[in-house]
N, C-alpha and C positions, 0 to 999 in steps of 0.2 A: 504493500500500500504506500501512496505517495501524498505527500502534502494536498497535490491538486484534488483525492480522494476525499478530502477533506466536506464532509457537506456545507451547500451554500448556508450562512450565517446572517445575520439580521447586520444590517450596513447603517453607520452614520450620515447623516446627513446635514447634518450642521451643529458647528456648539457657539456660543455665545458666553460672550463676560460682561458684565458690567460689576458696577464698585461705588463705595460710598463716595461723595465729593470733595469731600479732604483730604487732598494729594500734598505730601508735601519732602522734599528731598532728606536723604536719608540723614543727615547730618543736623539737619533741622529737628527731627525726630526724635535721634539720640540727645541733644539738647534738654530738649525741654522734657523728657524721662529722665535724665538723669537727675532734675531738678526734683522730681515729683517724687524720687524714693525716700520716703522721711525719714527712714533714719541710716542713711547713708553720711558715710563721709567722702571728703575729699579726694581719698585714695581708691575708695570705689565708686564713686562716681567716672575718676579718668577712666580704670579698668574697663565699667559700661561703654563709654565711648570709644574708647580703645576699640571695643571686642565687636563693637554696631562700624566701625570704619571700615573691616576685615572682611563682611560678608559678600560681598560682593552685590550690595542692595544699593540703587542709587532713590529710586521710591518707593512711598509705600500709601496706601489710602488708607483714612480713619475714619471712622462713625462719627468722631464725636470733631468739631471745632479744636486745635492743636493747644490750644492753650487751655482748653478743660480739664485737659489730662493733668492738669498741676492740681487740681482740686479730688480730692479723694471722696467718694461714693459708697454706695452700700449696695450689696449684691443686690438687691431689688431693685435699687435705680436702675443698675447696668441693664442688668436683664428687660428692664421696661425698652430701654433704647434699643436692645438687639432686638426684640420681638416688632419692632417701627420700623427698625432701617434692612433686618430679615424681609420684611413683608417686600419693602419696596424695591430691593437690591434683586432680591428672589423676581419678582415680575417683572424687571426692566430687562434681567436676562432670559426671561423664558420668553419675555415678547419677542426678544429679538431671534431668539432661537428659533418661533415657531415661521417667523415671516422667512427666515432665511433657506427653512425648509419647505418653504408654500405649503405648510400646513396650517388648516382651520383648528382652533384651539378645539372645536366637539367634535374633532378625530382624532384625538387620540385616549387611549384603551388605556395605558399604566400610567403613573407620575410615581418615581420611586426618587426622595429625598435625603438629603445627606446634611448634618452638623455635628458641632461636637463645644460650640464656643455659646449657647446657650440653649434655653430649654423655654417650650411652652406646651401645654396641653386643652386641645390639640394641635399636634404638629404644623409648625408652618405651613407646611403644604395644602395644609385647610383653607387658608384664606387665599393661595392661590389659585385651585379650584376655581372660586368664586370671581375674585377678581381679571383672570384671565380669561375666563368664561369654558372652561372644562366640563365635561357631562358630570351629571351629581354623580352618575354612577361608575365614574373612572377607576376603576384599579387604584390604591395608596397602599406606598411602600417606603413609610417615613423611618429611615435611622439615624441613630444617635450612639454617639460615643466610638466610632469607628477612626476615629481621626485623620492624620493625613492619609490613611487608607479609605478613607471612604468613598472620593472621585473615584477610586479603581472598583474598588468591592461597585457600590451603586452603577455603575455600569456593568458587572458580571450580572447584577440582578433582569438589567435590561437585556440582558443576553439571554435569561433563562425564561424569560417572559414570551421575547418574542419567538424563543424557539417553539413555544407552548401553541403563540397564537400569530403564525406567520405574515398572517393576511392584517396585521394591526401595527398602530403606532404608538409606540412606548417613552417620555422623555426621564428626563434626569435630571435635576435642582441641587444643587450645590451652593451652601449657603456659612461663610466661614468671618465672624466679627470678632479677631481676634487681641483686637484692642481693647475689647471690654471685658476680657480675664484679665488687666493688668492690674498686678499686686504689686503695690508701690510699699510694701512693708518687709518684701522679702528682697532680701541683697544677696541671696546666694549665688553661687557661678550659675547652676542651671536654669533661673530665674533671671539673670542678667542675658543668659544668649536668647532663651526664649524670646524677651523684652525687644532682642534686639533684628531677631527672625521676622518676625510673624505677621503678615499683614491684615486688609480686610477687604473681600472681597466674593464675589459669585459668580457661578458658570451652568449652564446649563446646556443639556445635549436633545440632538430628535432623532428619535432612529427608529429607523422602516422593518419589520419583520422581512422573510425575504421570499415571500408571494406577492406580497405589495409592488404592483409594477410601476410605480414611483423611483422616478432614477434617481440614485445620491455619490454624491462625491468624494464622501468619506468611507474608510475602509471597513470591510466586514469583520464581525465579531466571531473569528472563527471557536476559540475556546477559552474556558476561564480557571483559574487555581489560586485557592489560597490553602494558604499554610498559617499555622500558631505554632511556633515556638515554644514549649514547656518550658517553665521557669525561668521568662523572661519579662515575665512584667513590670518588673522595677526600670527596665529601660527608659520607658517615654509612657505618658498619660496624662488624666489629670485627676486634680483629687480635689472632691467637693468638698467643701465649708462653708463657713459663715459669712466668707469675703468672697466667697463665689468658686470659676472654674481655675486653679492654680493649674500651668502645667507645672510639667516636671522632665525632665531630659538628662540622661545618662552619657556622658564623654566616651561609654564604650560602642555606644551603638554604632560609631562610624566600622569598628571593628567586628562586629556580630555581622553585620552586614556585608566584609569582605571576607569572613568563615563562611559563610552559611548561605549566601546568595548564588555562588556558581550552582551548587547541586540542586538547589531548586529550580533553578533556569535550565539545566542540560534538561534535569528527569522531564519537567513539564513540556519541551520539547519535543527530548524524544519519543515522549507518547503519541505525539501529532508527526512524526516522523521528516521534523525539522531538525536544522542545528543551528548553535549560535552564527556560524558562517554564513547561513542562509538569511540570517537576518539587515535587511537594507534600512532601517528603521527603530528608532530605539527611542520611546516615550515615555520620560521617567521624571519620576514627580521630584522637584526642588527642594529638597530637603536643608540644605545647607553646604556649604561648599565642601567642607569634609564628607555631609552623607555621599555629593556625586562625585568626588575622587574616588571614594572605596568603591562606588560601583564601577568607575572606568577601570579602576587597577584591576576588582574582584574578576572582569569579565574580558578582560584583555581590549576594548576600548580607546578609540584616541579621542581629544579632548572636543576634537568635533564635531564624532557622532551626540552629543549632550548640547548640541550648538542652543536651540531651542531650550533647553532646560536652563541652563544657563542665564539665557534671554526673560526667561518669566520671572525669576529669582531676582534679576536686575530692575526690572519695571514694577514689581507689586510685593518683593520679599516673599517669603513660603506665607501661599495663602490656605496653607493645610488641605483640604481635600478639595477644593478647585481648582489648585494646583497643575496636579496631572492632566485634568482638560482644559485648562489654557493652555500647557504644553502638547495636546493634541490640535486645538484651536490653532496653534502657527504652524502644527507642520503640516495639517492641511491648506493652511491659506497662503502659505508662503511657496511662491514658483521657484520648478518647478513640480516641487512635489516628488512623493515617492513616486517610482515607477510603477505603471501599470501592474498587477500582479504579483507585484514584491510584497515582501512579509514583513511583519515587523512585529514587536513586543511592548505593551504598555505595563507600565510596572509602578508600586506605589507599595511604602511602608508604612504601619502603623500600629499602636499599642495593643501588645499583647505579648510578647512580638508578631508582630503580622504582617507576611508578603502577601500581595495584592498582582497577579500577572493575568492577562489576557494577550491573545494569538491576534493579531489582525493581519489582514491580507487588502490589499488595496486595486 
């Protein structure tokens, strides 16, 4: 059996970003957080700056007006404004998602949603339903807590949807406001890189089951695999309290990630009777300039097959699980594109430990 054996797979056809209006240069950012950590001193506040100069972020969007962020909040405020600027972040990209795929918002069959930077019940995806104008009786497949793995997972869901019901249209809501977990109380190292990573921002995907004789331009969702890691949860996550969603990030994971990423990638391939050589395409989520060394060294990799990843890490900082489909979003729209029938790998990490790979074929 050969790759092309492979059955035809449900195909993208358009993603879309949009973001909060508070754009403002990375150095401006570090700034005025370093100012906000109360009980920082001098020496870590340079460190902060220091360690936000490094990343290779030159913007990043925020929710809130840049000078708010000097004023400290309570988890319920935060949460009021992500559930405002979710609603309306979440619709500006799904609008554009759905026009870009000349689809009418009461055709389509799933909406399966992704966060992890706050919480309402019900799920955001409720009020988009509504506001976008979706059938009351749409498919919802709202998750939480999958973190920067969730762009990848929420789209393996849209894979398994539309394999189910081919002749249908399935999208995907990506919704990440990660400004408004800042904990201006905690100086730790891993609370200084988070501070200095994480932006704020959404993405949203359409994709065609593959009876749907709707042509699309984005590649097909040939297969999808994840994996958990036992006894790796102290890696990355976050942890609820009183002051709201704290990440938390571990200095090893650049390294778990260059153990442990080859053999997931060969296995999952070679069930599909690919290999990493076969792949012209390599779509992986911004994690941090360390996470995407250890994936170019773990996989043998030059630094501009990640050109694109790269590139979203620079314009909006790890926007955690919309992430990886902004880096899908330019390497479709960018000429001239994967070749006709080339393969590729989209791939995304997240707490648990958790790989996140899908097959795509173009």
């Amino acid at each position: 059996m050969t790759s092309d054996a492979i059955p035809p797979g449900p195909q993208v056809a358009s993603v879309a970003v949009a973001a909060p209006p508070h754009r403002h240069r990375q150095q401006d950012i570090a700034a005025v957080f370093s100012e906000a950590f109360l009980s920082a001193g001098t020496a870590v506040r340079r460190q902060f700056t220091g360690i936000a100069a490094h990343t290779g972020i030159e913007y990043r969007n925020l929710s809130l007006p840049l000078a708010e962020y000097r004023r400290r909040r309570s988890f319920t405020e935060y949460n009021e404004v992500w559930a405002a600027t979710a609603a309306r972040v979440g619709q500006e990209a799904l609008t554009r998602a759905l026009a870009a795929a000349r689809v009418q918002p009461e055709d389509v069959g799933a909406i399966v949603s992704t966060t992890a930077t706050g919480a309402s019940i019900p799920s955001f995806d409720a009020g988009l339903v509504q506001t976008v104008g979706l059938p009351r009786d749409v498919t919802r497949i709202p998750m939480l807590g999958l973190g920067c793995a969730g762009g990848a997972a929420g789209l393996a869901r849209v894979h398994d949807y539309l394999r189910a019901f081919p002749d249908r249209v399935a999208v995907l809501v990506s919704v990440e406001l990660c400004s408004l977990d800042f904990q201006c109380t905690d100086t730790s190292p891993p609370n200084l890189v988070a501070t200095s990573l994480f932006g704020d921002a959404g993405a949203a995907v359409v994709a065609f089951g593959a009876h749907r004789a709707q042509a699309a331009p984005g590649p097909a969702l040939l297969a999808t695999h994840s994996f958990l890691h036992p006894g790796t949860e102290h890696l990355m996550g976050m942890r609820v309290g009183s002051n709201g969603f704290a990440v938390f990030l571990s200095p090893d994971t650049p390294d778990v990630i260059e153990k442990h990423l080859p053999d997931e990638v060969h296995a999952f391939l070679a069930d599909h009777h690919v290999t990493t050589r076969s792949i012209a395409t390599w779509v992986v989520h911004p994690g941090g300039p360390k996470i995407i060394d250890a994936v170019c060294r773990s996989l043998g990799l030059s630094p501009a097959a990640l050109t694109h990843t790269r590139a979203s890490l620079a314009e909006h900082g790890n926007i955690s699980s919309a992430s990886v489909l902004d880096v899908l979003r330019r390497t479709m729209s960018t000429p001239p594109g994967p070749a006709p029938g080339s393969h590729g790998v989209l791939m995304a990490f997240g707490p648990g430990f958790t790989v996140e790979l899908l097959l795509l074929r173009w």
